[in-house]
VEXGUDREN-808688 format. One line per field, with one value per residue (C-alpha): chain; x, y, z. Coordinates in Angstrom, 1 decimal. Layout:
N
ch	A ...
px	X ...
py	Y ...
pz	Z ...
REM end
This chain:
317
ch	A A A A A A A A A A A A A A A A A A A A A A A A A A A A A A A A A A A A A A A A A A A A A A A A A A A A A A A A A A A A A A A A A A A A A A A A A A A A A A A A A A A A A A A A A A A A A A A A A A A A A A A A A A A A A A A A A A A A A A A A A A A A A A A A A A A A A A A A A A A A A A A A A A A A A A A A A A A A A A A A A A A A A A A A A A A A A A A A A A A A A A A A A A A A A A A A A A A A A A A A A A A A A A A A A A A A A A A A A A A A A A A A A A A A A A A A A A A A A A A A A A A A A A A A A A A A A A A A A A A A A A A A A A A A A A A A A A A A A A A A A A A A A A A A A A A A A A A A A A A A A A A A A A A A A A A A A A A A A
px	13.8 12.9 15.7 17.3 15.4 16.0 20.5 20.6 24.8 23.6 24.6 22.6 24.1 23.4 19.6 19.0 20.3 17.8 15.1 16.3 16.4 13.1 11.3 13.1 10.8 7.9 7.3 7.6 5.7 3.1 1.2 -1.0 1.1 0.1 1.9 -1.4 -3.5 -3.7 -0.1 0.6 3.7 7.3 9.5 8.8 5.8 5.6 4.2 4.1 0.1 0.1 -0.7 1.4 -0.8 1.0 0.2 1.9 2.2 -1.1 -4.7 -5.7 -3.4 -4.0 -7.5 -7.7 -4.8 -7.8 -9.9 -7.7 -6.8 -10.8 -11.7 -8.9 -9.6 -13.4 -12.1 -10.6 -6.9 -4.3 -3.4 -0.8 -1.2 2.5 0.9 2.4 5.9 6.7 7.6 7.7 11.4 10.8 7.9 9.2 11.7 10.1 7.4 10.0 12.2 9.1 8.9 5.9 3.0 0.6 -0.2 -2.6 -1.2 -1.7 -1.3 0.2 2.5 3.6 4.6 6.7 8.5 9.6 10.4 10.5 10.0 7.0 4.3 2.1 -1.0 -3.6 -5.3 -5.1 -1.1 -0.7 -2.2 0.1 3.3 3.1 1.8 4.9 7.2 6.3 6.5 10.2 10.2 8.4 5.1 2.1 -1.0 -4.4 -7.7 -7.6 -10.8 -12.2 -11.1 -8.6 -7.0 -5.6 -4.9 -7.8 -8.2 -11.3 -13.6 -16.7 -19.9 -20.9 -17.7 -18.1 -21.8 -20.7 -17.7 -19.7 -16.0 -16.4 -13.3 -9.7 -9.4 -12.7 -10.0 -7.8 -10.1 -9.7 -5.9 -5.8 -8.3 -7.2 -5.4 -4.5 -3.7 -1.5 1.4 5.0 6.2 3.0 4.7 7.6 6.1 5.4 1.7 1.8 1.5 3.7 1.2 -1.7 0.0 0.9 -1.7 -4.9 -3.1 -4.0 -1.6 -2.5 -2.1 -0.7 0.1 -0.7 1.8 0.0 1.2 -1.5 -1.6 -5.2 -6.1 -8.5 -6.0 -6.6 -10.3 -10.9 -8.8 -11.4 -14.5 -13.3 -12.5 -8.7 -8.3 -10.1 -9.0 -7.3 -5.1 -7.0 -7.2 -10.4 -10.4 -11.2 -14.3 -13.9 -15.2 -18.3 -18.7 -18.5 -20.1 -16.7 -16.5 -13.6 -12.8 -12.7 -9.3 -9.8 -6.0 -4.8 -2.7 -3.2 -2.3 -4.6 -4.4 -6.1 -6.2 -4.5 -3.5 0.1 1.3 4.9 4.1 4.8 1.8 -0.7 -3.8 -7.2 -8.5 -6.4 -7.0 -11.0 -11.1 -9.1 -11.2 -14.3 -13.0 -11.6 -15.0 -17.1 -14.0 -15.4 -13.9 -17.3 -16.8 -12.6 -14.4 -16.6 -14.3 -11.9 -15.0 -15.5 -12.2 -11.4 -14.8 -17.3 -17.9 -13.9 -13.7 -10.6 -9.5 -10.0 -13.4 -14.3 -13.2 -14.9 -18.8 -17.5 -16.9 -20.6 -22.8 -21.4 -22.2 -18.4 -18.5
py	-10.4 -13.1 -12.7 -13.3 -16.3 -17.9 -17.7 -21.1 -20.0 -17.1 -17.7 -17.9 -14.7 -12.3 -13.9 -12.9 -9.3 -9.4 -10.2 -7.4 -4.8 -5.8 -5.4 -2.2 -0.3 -0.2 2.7 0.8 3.9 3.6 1.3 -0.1 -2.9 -6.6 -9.5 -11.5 -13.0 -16.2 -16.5 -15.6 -14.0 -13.9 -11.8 -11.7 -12.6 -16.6 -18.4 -16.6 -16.7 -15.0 -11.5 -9.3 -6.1 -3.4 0.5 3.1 4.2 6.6 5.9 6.4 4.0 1.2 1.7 1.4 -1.4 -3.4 -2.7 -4.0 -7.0 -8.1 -7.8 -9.9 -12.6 -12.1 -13.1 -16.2 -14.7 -15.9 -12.5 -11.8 -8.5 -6.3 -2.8 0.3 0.0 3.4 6.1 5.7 5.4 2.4 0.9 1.7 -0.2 -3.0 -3.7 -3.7 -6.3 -8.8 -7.8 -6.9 -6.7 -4.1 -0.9 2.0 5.3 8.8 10.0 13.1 12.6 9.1 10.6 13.4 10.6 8.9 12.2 15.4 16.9 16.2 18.2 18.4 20.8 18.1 15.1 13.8 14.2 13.0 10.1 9.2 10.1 7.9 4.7 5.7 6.2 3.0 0.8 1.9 0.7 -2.9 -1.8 -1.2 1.3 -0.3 2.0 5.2 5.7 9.2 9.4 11.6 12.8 16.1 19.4 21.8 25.5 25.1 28.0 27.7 28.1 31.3 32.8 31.3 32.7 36.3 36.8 35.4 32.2 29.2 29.1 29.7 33.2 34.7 35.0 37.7 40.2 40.1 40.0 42.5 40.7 37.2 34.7 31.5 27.9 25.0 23.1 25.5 23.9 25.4 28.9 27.7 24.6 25.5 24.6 26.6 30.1 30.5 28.8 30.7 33.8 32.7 31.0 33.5 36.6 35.5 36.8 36.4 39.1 36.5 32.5 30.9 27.4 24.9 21.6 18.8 18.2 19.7 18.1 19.6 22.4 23.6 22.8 24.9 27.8 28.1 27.5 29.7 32.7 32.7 31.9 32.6 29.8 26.5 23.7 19.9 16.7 16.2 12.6 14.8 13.6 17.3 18.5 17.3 16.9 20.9 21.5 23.5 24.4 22.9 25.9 25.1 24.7 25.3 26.0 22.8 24.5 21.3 18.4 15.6 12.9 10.2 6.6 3.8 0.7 0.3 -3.6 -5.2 -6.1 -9.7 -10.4 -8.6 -10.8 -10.4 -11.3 -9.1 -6.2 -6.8 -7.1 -3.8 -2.1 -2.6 -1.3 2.2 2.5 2.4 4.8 8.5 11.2 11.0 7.5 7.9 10.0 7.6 4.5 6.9 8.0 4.6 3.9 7.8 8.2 7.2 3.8 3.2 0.1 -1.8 -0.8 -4.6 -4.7 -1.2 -2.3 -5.2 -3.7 -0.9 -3.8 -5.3 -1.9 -1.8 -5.3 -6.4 -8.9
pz	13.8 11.1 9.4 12.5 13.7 9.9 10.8 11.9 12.6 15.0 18.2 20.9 23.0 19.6 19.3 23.0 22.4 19.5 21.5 24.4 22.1 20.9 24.4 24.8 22.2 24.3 26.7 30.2 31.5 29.2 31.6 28.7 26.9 26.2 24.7 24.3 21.9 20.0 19.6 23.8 24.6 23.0 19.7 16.5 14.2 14.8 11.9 8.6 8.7 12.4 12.0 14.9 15.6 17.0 18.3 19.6 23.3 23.2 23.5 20.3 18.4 21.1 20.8 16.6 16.9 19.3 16.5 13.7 15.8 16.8 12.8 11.7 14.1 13.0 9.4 10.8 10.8 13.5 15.5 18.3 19.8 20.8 22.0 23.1 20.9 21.1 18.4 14.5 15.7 17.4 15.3 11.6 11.9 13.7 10.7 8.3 9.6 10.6 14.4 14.0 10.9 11.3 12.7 13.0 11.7 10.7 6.7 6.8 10.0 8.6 5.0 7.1 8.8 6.0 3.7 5.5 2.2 0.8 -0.5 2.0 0.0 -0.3 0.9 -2.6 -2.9 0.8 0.0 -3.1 -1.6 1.1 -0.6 -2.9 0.1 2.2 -0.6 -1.1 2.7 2.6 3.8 2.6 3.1 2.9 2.5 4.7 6.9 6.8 10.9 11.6 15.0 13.9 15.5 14.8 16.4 18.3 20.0 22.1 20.4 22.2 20.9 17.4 17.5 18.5 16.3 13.4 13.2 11.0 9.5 11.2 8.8 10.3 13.7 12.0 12.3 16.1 16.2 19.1 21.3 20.6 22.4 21.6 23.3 22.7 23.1 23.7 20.0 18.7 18.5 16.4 14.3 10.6 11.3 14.1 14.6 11.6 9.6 11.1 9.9 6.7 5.6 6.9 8.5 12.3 14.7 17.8 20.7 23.1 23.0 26.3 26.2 28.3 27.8 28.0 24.5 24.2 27.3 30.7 31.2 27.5 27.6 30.8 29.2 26.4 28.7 31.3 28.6 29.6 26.0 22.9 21.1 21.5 19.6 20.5 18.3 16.6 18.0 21.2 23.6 25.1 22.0 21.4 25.4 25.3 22.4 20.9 17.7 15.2 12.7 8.9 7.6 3.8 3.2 5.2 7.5 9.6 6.9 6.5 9.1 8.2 10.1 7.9 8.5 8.1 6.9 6.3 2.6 2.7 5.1 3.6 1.4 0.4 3.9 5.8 3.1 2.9 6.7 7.6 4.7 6.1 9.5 7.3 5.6 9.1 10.9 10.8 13.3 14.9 15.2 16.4 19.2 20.3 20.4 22.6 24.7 25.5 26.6 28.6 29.6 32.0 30.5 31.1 29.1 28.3 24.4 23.6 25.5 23.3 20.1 20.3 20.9 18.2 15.8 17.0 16.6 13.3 11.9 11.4 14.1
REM end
C-alpha cells in the first residue's frame, strides 16, 4: 500500500478499494484486533521510521507481537500496532508490499509456506532455507528465540512412569493398547500418524479426532484415560498445569518451530534488530508458556498489559 499511496495519478476510488481490501484481512470474529498505538488508527505503515507490528488472529502471535511492539518502543522506535491480520495468506503479502512491517512467526511452518519443498530434517537447515527464501520475498528473519509452539505427543506422568515413555518410539511397543488424540487432519498429515509410523513404527490401535486443537477436550481425554496419548502445542499452559509429559522427538517428526520475528527488509536497522534480539534471547518455551498463561489464565491480562510485565521481569524495559 506504499506503493500505492506514492501514485500521485491514482484515483481516489482505486485508493479506497486499497484501503478496503486491507481491513478485510483481519478475522472480524477474532474479537482481539487493535488499530492503536503511537501512530492511531488508519492503512499502511505511515512514516518510513514508524514500525507497523502485526500478528496473526490466535493468542499466541498477538501475544509475542505485544511483546515485539512494547521493546521497540522501549528503544525509542515509533510503532503502530495492526493485530489479528489473519493467515500467512493474508499477512505475507501484506509485509511485502509495506502494509505492514513486522510479525511474529513460526520457522518451520513459515519455510513450508513459502516452499512446500523444503528439507525439513533439521533445525540447522530450517533455519537457512528460510532466511534464503524470505529474502527472495523482501523480508527478513532476525534471531530465532529458542520458544517454540509445536505439536508434541504428550502422556501423563503416571503413564510415562509405568510404560517406562520418554521418547515418542518407547510408544510402539504398546501398539495394541494405544490410542491416540488430535486434530481429524492428524490421521492424514505427513507429521501425523503417517510420520508416527514412519519415523518410530507407532501405530496406534485407534485415533480419537477431537477437534480443539489440543485444547480441554484433548487435555481431559488424556487425564481421564480415554486416551493414552495426545497432540498439544508446547506453548500449552495445560501442560505444565497437569504436569504432562512432552515426548522426545529425536527424529523431528514435528519440524522445528521456532518464534522469529519476521520484517519487510527495508525497515529493518540496528535498533529494531538489537531490540527484537534481546526479546529472542530471553523467549524460551517455558517462557512462551508463561506469557500465554498470563493472558488465558487466571491472571487474564490484556496481551499488551502481559507483554509489558514479561518485558519488566526480564530487564528489557
Amino acid at each position: 500500500m506504499k506503493n500505492l499511496r506514492n501514485r500521485a495519478a491514482m484515483i481516489a476510488a482505486l485508493a479506497a478499494a486499497g484501503a478496503l481490501a486491507l481491513a478485510g484481512c483481519s478475522d472480524p470474529t477474532a474479537g482481539g484486533g487493535s488499530d492503536g498505538g503511537s501512530g492511531g488508527s488508519g492503512s499502511g505503515s505511515g512514516s518510513d521510521s514508524q514500525i507497523v507490528v502485526s500478528s496473526a488472529n490466535f493468542v499466541t502471535s498477538e501475544v509475542v507481537g505485544n511483546v515485539y511492539a512494547e521493546a521497540l518502543r522501549g528503544a525509542g522506535v515509533d510503532v503502530k500496532t495492526k493485530f489479528n491480520v489473519g493467515s500467512r495468506e493474508a499477512y505475507v503479502p501484506a509485509l511485502k508490499d509495506g502494509s505492514i512491517d513486522l510479525i511474529p512467526d513460526f520457522t518451520g511452518n513459515m519455510l513450508l509456506y513459502l516452499d512446500p519443498e523444503a528439507d525439513m530434517s533439521s533445525t540447522e537447515k530450517i533455519d537457512e532455507q528460510l532466511a534464503a527464501a524470505l529474502e527472495k520475498e523482501g523480508l527478513t528473519m532476525l534471531e530465532p528465540a529458542s520458544a517454540e509452539d509445536k505439536d508434541a505427543l504428550v502422556v501423563t506422568p503416571e503413564l510415562a512412569e509405568k510404560w517406562g515413555l520418554t521418547s515418542i518410539a518407547d510408544l510402539a511397543a504398546h501398539n495394541d493398547e494405544l490410542k491416540i488424540a488430535a486434530n481429524p487432519e492428524f490421521k492424514e498429515r505427513p507429521v501425523g500418524l503417517p510420520g508416527l509410523e514412519k519415523n518410530y513404527g507407532v501405530k496406534p490401535k485407534e485415533f480419537v479426532a477431537i477437534s480443539d486443537g489440543g485444547g480441554p477436550a484433548t487435555v481431559k481425554a488424556l487425564l481421564d484415560g480415554e486416551v493414552q496419548a495426545a497432540d498439544i502445542y508446547t506453548s500449552s499452559a495445560s501442560i505444565p498445569a497437569n504436569k504432562l509429559v512432552v515426548l522426545e522427538d529425536p527424529k523431528l517428526n514435528f519440524p522445528s518451530q521456532n518464534v522469529i520475528p519476521v520484517i519487510n527488509s527495508e525497515k529493518t536497522n540496528d535498533t529494531v534488530e538489537k531490540a527484537l534480539n534481546a526479546v529472542s534471547a530471553k523467549l524460551s518455551t517455558e517462557e512462551l508458556v508463561k506469557l500465554n498463561d498470563m493472558v488465558s489464565g487466571d491472571e487474564k491480562l490484556e496481551p499488551a498489559a502481559a507483554a509489558k510485565k514479561w518485558l519488566k521481569e526480564q530487564g528489557l524495559a
